[in-house]
N, C-alpha and C positions, 0 to 999 in steps of 0.2 A: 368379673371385677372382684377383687379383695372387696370384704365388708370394711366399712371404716373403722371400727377399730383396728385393723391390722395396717392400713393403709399409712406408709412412712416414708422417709428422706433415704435414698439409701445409704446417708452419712450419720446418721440418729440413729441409735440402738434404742431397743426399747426401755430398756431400763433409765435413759435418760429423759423421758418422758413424767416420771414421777417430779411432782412441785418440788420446789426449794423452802425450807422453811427455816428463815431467818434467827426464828428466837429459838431456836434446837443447837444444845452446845454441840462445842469439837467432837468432848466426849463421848457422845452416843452417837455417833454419827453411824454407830454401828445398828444402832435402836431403828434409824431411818432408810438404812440402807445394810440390808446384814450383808455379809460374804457368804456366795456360797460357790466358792472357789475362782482359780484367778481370773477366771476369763465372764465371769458368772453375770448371765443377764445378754450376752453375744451369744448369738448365733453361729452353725455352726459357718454357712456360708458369709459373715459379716465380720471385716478383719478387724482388730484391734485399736483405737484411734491414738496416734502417737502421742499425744498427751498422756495417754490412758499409760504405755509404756514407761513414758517418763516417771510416773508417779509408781513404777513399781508394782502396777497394777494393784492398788490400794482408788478402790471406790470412791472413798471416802474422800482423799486428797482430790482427787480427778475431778471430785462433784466441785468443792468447794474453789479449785484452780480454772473453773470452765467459770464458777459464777464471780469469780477475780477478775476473769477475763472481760465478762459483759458488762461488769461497774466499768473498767478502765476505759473499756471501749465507749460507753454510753458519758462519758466524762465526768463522773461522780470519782472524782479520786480519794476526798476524805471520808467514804462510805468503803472502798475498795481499803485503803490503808486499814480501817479499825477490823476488815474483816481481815487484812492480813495479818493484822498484830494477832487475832484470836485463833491464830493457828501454828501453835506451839509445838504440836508433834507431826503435824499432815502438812507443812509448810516446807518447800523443797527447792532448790537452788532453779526451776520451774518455775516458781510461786516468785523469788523472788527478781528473777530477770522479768517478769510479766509488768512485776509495780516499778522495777528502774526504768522500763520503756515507757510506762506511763507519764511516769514525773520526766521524762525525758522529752516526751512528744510534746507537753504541756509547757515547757521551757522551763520549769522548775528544777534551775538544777542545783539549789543547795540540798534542797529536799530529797534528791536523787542520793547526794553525795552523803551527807549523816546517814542514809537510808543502808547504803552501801559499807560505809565504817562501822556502825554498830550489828554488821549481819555475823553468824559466825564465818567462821573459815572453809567450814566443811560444805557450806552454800554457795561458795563463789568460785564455778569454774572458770574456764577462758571464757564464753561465753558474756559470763557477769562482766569481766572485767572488758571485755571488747564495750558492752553497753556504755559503762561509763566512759570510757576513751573515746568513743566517739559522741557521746554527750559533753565530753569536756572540749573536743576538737569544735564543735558545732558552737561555742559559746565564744564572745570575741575575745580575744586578750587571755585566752588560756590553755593556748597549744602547747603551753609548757607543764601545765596540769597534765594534759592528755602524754605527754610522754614520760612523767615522773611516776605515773600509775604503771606502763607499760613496764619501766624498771623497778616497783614495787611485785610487780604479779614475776619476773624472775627470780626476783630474791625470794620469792614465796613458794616456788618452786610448782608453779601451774605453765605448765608447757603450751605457749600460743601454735592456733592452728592459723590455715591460710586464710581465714574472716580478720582475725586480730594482727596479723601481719601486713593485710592490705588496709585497714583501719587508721593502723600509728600510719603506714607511708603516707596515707591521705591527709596525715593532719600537716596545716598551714606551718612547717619550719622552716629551718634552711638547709641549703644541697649538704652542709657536710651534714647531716643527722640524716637526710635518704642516705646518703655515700656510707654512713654507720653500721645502718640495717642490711646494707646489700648481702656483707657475708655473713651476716644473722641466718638471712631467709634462705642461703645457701648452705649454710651451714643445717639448716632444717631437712633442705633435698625438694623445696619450692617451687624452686627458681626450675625443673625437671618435672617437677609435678602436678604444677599449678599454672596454668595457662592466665589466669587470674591475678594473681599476686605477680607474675612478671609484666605484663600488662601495666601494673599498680606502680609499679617498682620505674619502669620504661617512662608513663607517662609521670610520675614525682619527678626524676629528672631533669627533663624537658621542662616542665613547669617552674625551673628554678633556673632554666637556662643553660645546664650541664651535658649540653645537646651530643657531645662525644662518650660519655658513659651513658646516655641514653641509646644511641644506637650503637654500641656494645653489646647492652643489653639485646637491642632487638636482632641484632648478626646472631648472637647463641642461643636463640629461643630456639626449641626441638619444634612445637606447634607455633604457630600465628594464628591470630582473627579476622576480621575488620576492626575491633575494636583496637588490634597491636596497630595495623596502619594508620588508623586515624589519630592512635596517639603520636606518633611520631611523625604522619604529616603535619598536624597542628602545633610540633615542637618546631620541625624547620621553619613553616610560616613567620612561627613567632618571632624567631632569632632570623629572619628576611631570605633564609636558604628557599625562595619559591622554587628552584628549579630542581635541586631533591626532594622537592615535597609532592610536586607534579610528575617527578620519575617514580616516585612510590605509590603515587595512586593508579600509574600503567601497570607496576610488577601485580599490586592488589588486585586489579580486572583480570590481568593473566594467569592466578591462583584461583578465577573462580571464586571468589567473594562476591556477597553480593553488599552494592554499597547503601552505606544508611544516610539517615539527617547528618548526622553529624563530619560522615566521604564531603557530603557535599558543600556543608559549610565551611570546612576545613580547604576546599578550592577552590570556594568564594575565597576565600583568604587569601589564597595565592596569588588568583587571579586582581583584586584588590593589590596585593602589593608589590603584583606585577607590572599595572596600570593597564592592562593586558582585559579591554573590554570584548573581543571577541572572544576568547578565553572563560570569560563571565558568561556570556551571550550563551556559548554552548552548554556550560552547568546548568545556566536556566533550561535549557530543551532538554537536558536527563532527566532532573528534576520535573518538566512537565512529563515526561512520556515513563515515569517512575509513579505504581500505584499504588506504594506501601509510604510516603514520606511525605506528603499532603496535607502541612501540620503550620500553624502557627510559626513554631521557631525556624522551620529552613523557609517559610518566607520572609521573614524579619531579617534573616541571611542574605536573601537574595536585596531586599529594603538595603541593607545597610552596604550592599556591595554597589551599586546603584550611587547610591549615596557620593560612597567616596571615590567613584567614579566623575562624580560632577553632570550623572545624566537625573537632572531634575523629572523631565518630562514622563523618562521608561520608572521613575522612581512613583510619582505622584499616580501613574499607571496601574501599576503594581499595588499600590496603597487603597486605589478607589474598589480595584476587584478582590481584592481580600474579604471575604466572607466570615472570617474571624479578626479581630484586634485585640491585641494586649497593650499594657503600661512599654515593652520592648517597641512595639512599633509604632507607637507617636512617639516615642522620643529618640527612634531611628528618622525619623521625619524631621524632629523637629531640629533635631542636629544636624539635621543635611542641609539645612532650610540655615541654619545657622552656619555652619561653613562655607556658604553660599552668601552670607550676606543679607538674607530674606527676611527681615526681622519681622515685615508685618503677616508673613504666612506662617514663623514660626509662633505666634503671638495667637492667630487665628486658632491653630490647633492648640492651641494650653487650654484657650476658653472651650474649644470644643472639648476638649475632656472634663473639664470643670464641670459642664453641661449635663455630659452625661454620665456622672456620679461617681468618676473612680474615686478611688479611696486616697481622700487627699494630700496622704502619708508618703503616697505612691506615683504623686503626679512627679514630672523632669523638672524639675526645680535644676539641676546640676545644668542641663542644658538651656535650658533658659540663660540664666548665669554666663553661658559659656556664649551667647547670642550677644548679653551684655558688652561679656567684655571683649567681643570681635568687633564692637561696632565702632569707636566703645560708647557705650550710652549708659551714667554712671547710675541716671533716672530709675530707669530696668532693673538696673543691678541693685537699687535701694528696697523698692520694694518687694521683690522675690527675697531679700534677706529678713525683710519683715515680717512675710509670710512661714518663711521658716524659725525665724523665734518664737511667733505665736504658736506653731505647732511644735518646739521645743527639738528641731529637726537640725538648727543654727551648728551644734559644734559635735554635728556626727559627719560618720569619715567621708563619703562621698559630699553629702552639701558643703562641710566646713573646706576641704579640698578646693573644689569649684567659687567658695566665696575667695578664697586667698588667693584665686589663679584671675577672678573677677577683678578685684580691686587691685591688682598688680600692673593688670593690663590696659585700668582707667588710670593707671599712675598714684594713685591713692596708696603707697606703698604701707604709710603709719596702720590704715585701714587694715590691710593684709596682715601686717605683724600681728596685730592685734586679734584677729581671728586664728590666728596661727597658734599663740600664747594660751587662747582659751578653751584648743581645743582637748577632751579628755586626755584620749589615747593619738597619740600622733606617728601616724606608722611614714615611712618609707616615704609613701607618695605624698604628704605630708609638708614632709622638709623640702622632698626635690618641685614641689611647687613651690615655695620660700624661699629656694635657691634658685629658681627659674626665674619668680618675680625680680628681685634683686638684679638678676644680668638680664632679664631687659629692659630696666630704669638705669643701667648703666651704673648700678652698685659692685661692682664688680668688689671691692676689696670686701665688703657686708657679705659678697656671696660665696666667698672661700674660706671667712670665717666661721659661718654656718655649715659649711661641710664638710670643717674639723671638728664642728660642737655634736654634726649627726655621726661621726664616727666614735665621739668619744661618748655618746648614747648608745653604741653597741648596735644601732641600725648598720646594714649594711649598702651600699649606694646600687641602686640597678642601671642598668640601660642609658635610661631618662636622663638619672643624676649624673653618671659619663658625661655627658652631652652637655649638658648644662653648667655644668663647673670645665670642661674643656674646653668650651665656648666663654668663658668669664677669661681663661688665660689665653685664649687667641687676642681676646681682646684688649687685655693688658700687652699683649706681645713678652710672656714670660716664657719664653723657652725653657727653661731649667724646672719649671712647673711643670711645665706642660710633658715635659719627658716625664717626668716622676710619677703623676697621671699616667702616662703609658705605661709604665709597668704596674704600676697598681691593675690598670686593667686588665693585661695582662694574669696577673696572680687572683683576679678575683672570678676568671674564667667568661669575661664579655670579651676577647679582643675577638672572637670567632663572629662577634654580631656585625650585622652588616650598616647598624646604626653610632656603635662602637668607633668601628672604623672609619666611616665616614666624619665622624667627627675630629678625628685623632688625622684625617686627611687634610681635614678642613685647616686645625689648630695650628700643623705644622707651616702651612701656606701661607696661612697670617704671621708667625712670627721669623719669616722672611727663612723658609727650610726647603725651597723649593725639591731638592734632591729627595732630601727625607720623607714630603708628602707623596714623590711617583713612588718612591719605596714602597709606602704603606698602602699604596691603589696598587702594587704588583702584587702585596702578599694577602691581599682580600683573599677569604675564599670563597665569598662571594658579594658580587655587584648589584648594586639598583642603581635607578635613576640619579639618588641624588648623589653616592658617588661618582656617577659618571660627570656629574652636574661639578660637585666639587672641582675635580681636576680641570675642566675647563673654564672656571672660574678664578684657577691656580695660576691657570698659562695668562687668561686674561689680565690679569695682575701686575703679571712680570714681563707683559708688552709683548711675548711670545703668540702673538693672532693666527701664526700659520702652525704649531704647535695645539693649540686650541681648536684649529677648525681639523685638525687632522685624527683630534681625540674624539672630535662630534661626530667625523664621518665614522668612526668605529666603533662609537657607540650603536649606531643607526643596523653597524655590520652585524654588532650581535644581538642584533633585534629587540634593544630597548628604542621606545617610545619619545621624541624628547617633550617636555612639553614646556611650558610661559620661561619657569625660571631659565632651561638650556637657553633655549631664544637669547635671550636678555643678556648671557652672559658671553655666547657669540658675536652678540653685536659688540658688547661693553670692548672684545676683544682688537674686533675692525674698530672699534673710534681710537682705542688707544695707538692706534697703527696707521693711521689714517688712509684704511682702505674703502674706500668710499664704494665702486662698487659690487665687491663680495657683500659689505653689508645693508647695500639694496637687495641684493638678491635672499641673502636669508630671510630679511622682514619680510619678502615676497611668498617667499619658500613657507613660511609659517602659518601663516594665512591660508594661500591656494592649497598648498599638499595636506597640511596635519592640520587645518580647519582651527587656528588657534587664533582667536581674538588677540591683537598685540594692547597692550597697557598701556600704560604712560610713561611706564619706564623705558618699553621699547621703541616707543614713537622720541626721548629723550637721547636714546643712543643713537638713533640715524642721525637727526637733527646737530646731535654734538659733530657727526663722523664728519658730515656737509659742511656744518661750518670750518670745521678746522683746517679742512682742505679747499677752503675759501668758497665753496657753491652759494652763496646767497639767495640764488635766483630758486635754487630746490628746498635751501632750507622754508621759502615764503611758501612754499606749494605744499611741502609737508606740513604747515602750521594752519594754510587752509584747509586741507583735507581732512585734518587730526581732530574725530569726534569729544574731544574733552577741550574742557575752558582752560584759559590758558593757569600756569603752572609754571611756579618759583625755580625749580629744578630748571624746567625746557629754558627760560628766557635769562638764567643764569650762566649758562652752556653756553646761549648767543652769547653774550656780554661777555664772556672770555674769550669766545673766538675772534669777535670785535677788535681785543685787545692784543689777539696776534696777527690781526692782517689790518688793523687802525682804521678800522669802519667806522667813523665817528658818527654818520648819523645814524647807524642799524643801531652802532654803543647806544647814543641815546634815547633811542624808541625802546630797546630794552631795560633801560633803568628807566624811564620813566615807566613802564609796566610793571617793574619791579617794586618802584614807590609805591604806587598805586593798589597794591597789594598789601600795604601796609605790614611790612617785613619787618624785622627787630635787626637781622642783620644788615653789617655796614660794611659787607663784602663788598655789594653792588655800588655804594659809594666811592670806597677806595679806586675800583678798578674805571670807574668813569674818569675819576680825577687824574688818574695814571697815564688813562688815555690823552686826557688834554696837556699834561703837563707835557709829555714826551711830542705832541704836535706843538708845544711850547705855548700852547693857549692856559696861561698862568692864572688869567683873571677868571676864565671858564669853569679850572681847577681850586682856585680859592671859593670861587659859589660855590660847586660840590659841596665843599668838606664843611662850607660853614652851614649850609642845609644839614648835614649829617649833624652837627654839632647841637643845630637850636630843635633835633628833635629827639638830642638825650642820647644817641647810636654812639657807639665807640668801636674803634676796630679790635678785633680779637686779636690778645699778645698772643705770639707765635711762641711755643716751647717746644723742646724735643727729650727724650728719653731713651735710657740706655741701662740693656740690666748687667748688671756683676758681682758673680758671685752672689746668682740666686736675688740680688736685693736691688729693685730700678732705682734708678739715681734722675733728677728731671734737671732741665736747664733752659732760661731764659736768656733773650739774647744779651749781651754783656752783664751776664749774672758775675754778680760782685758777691755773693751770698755761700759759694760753697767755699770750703775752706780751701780745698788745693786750688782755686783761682789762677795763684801764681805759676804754678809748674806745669797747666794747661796753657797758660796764655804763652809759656815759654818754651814749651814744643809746637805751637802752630807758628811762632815766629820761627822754631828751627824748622817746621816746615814750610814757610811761605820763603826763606831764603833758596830753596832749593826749586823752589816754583818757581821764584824769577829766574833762576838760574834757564830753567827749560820752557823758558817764554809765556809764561801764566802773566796776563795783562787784566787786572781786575775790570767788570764790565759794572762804570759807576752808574749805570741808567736804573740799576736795582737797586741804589740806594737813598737816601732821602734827598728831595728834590731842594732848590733853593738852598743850599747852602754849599761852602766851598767844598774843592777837590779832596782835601786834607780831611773834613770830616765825612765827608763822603765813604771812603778808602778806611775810616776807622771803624765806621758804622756796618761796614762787610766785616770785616775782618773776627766779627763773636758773634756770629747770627749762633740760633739755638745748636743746630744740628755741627756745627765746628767744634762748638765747646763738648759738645759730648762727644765726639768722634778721640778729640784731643784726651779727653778722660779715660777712654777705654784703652787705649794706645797705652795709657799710662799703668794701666791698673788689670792688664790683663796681658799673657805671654805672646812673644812675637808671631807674628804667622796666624796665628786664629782668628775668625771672622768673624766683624765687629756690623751687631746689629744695632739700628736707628729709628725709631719712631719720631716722627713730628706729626701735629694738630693742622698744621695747615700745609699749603705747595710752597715744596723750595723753590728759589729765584733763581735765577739763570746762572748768575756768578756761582753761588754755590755749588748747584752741579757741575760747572766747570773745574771748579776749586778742590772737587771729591775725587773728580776723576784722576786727576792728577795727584793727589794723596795717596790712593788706593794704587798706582805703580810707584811712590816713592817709599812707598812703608809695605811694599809686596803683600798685601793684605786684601781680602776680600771685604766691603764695604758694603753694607744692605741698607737703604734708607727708606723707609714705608710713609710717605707722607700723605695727606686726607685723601687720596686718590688711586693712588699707585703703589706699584714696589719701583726701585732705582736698584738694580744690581752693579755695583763698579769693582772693575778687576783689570789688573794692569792699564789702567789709562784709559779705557771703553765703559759707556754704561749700555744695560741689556736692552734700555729704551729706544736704543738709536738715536737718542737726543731728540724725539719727538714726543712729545706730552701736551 
């Protein structure tokens, strides 16, 4: 055994074994340590310590750079700064990247930044300047610092290496600033030499959504990783390409990779937004029979795929046997719990953390919020914002976020603004919550004006805001918007997403484009569910049922999943068609095969299909068996079925259910009264409406709308109000002569009861949807297809009246009223005259 004095680290020379002595100037530092040659004080077998290098193999420096190093480390930084300042000639571009990581780790970053400015030039390699760039990147709201330095340090003429190239691509910009750099780092011989920096380069792409120059990149890489795979399968995931992201994680096992946390979060992913649980099922068993990934975050992965799978049970499973938790996995819980509906389980685990002592900074205040406003319970939502004022946490980006998407979705919109208004920095996600809130309070024109104020704030819109603002012009029915939106998406490089498209499916569908939504479901390049969901929700619309079930079945073919919403809008498709039993069998089908609870909505569609096709005796058998109270929607359905097969006493058991509900609407009044009046029970029909009358209800005016030239025009029935009046009311009379001409015999039972024939025959003659038809006729070139919104259902006469329009004016005719589309083209509507 070595005697103890000899006895050392074998990373410690002896020489650094002699004390440090503070009040000993720079100056002698030769007095305390002399030189006696470069290496002096090593052994011969004991290498060099690359500090010791760096400093030029000057003792001196080396000494006072090691004891830089243990102030910074030990967190005395204004002990480490004054011994930096005292080191005027042994002080070296070493010394000074040691103190900007300091101030860097410590989040001090002005101190970093003057520390940096006043150094000289001949200190600051790439090295120093990587420090501050990504000191600047790491700081919020100053990735534009981080890349104004990167263009200082070329003008300065310090040539970056592959650390400072992967650095700037990491900082938080936009795709054209990666797309910038690309032939920078090529231009270096990187992109060849650095498996790293392409990597960096591949995954910035992706992370901006520019999912085609990302795998560009990854097609010309000489070498691959795991790390290339995993970027680039978590780029397709992102933009909804699961099934390249699932083919690249087979080529990845056939290379011999071996996969990390991060292979298999990236197929939770897939697997999630594939809805593909067996899929899931099997990443859980790699992951179990894997003995390097046993880690907190790939179970929070597996928590959160669970999750949004809707498997509570293998979720809460998974949660009890976790032997570690973070702040990630109760508020992967408590989100589940909340997409779920589970308010008192989500509520249970807040206090459980409370409990036990996270740092209260840290607790899911967002989901919480987010529990709020699914339920919505505005109560919830008050005080988690209280709690985050007191902690001064109110108007930072995720809580403030979540409060605006809170109060939007309790209807409190002034609330939203308001939190919107106050927050500092208001990025992206921001607005497109503002803009979200807005279209689903049905602000629709507040929410297109906001999405000209974020572009003219130099935001740029993602994914989200797509969606959002092309869901606000579906629902205006602004076609000419609504294109303009498609190219923008287009030129902003989302049309390749698969949530992009699905909206731009949706939009066109709504503003009566049937041709142009199959289009853009053909040129997907790729599908989910709820494209699939879309297009048959499109057929459904336009009364197309055997169209609809023909897209379900080939949904099925290429092995999506359907699940509530498909359901719902296969039936919605058999009611509008009255196939009664195809859609027994799918509600059957739903159930037995795919294990899927039906709602209220799909218990609302059978119910509508039955009655209309007159079953009465199934509709009572569906109403007993159907686990929910009864419901405004189901016995509203009855009560218009009532109204086409004149069931007067089924009519009246359903409005008087409908009173008794204390309804605002005086649908169900009109349509009882309609009923009796046309059995000619006048005095039955005068009770109705004077019930309706002494409890304040009024019927809702019927208007209709039509856009041109970009700008909708609305119209009430004999609207005296728009100026051209006269030269609409004087081409529907040049079209009503040509109607009688080919046997158009007005049906007066749709118009107002008790009074004579004469005003009868006037009171048709400018219901809403005429007068705009007549408008657009006027104001738009022959031949082009004239769209129509109306708020309520057209009457009988009128569809008779369009059809016959729409062959005498050769014109296609699209009418969207509260229910339906109405296609009319030469003399036929697409409905078959059944609604």
């Amino acid at each position: 055994m070595l005697p103890p004095v000899l006895r050392q680290t074998p990373h410690t020379p002896p020489v650094m074994r002699l004390p440090f002595r503070p009040t000993v100037a720079v100056a002698n530092a030769d007095a305390v340590l002399p030189r006696v040659g470069p290496v002096a004080g090593f052994g011969a077998a004991t290498p060099p310590d690359a500090r010791m290098v760096k400093t030029g193999f000057d003792p001196a420096a080396y000494r006072l750079n090691l004891h830089l190093q243990s102030l910074i480390s030990s967190g005395r930084l204004a002990q480490a700064r004054a011994l930096f300042d005292q080191m005027p000639h042994t002080k070296n571009a070493f010394s000074l990247n040691r103190m900007l990581s300091g101030y860097s780790r410590s989040g001090q970053l002005a101190a970093a930044h003057q520390l940096f400015l006043s150094s000289p030039s001949r200190l600051r390699e790439a090295v120093t300047w990587t420090i501050m760039m990504a000191t600047f990147a790491a700081a919020p709201g100053r990735a534009a610092d981080a890349l104004a330095l990167f263009r200082d340090m070329l003008r300065e003429g310090v040539a970056p290496d592959r650390v400072t190239v992967s650095t700037v691509l990491n900082v938080p910009a936009s795709g054209a600033v990666t797309a910038s750099l690309h032939p920078f780092a090529v231009k270096l011989g990187l992109l060849r030499s650095s498996v790293v920096v392409c990597n960096t380069l591949l995954d910035a792409y992706c992370k901006h959504g520019l999912l085609a120059a990302g795998m560009r990149v990854f097609q010309e890489m000489l070498h691959r990783d795991s790390v290339t795979y995993n970027a680039m399968m978590m780029g397709c995931s992102k933009e909804g390409l699961h099934r390249e992201a699932l083919g690249l994680f087979t080529d990845m096992r056939r290379a011999g990779l071996d996969a990390s946390q991060f292979t298999f979060s990236s197929m939770l992913t897939v697997a999630t937004g594939m809805g593909d649980l067996h899929l899931g099922r099997q990443v859980h068993g790699l992951v179990a029979r894997a003995t390097s990934v046993h880690n907190v975050f790939l179970k929070n992965s597996l928590l959160d795929f669970y999750s949004k799978c809707d498997c509570l049970a293998e979720m809460e499973k998974l949660f009890d046997e976790m032997p570690e938790r973070d702040n990630v996995s109760y508020n992967v819980m408590i989100s589940g719990y909340a997409w779920n509906r589970c308010a008192s389980r989500a509520l249970r685990l807040f206090r459980e953390m409370q409990i036990l002592c996270f740092d209260r900074q840290a607790l899911p205040y967002a989901s919480l919020l987010s529990v709020a406003g699914s339920l919505p319970h505005i109560g919830i939502g008050k005080q988690i914002h209280a709690q985050l004022v007191l902690l001064g946490l109110s108007s930072e980006d995720l809580a403030g976020n979540a409060l605006i998407d809170m109060y939007s979705k309790c209807g409190m919109l002034d609330a939203a603004k308001t939190n919107f208004l106050n927050k500092n920095d208001k990025t992206g996600v921001s607005w497109t919550a503002m803009i979200t809130g807005y279209v689903q309070n049905g602000q629709l024109e507040e929410a297109l004006r906001l999405f000209c104020d974020m572009r003219r704030a130099g935001l740029s819109p993602d994914r989200a805001t797509f969606s959002s603002i092309i869901k606000a012009s579906s629902s205006l029915a602004m076609i000419g918007l609504g294109r303009q939106l498609h190219s923008y998406t287009i030129r902003s490089g989302h049309i390749s997403s698969v949530f992009s498209g699905s909206a731009l499916l949706d939009m066109y569908a709504k503003c009566g484009c049937l041709d142009e939504a199959l289009q853009t479901f053909d040129e997907m390049p790729e599908r989910n569910s709820i494209s699939w969901n879309a297009v048959i929700s499109a057929y459904a619309h336009y009364g197309q049922a055997k169209n609809a079930i023909k897209v379900f079945e080939g949904m099925l073919h290429y092995g999506f999943k359907p699940d509530s919403v498909t359901f719902l809008s296969v039936l919605s498709a058999c009611s509008h068609n009255g196939l009664a039993e195809e859609c027994m069998k799918y509600f059957e089908l739903m159930e037995d095969e795919y294990g899927i609870s039906p709602w209220k909505g799909h218990y609302a569609c059978v119910i509508d299909t039955l009655g209309r096709v007159g079953r009465f005796d199934k509709v009572q058998k569906m109403l007993s068996v159907m686990p929910f109270e009864d419901d405004p929607i189901i016995w509203s359905s009855i009560l218009h079925s009532c109204r086409i097969h004149g069931n007067q006493d089924l009519a009246r058991v359903a409005a008087e259910k409908l009173f008794s509900m204390g309804s605002t609407d005086a649908t169900p009044y009109v349509i009882l009264s309609n009923i009796y009046a046309k059995a000619g029970k006048w005095e039955d029909a005068a009770r109705v409406k004077k019930i309706m009358r002494n409890r304040g209800l009024r019927k809702e005016s019927g208007y209709s709308w039509v856009e041109v030239k970009q700008k909708i025009y609305s119209f009430s029935s004999n609207d005296q109000t728009n100026p051209m009046i006269s030269e609409m009311k004087e081409e529907l009379e040049r079209l009503y002569k040509e109607m009688d001409k080919q046997g158009y015999k007005p049906d007066t039972s749709c118009a107002l009861h008790q009074v004579d024939d004469d005003l009868k025959l006037e009171s048709l003659k400018y219901h809403s949807e005429r007068l705009a038809i007549a408008f657009a006729l006027i104001n738009t070139p022959p031949g082009r297809p004239i769209r129509v919104m109306k708020n309520l259902s057209a009457c009988l006469d009128c569809h008779a009246a369009i059809k016959m329009m729409s062959k005498i004016v050769n014109r296609d005719i699209i009418v969207r009223d509260s229910s339906r589309f109405h296609h009319f083209k030469d003399g036929v509507c697409s409905c078959g005259d059944y609604w």
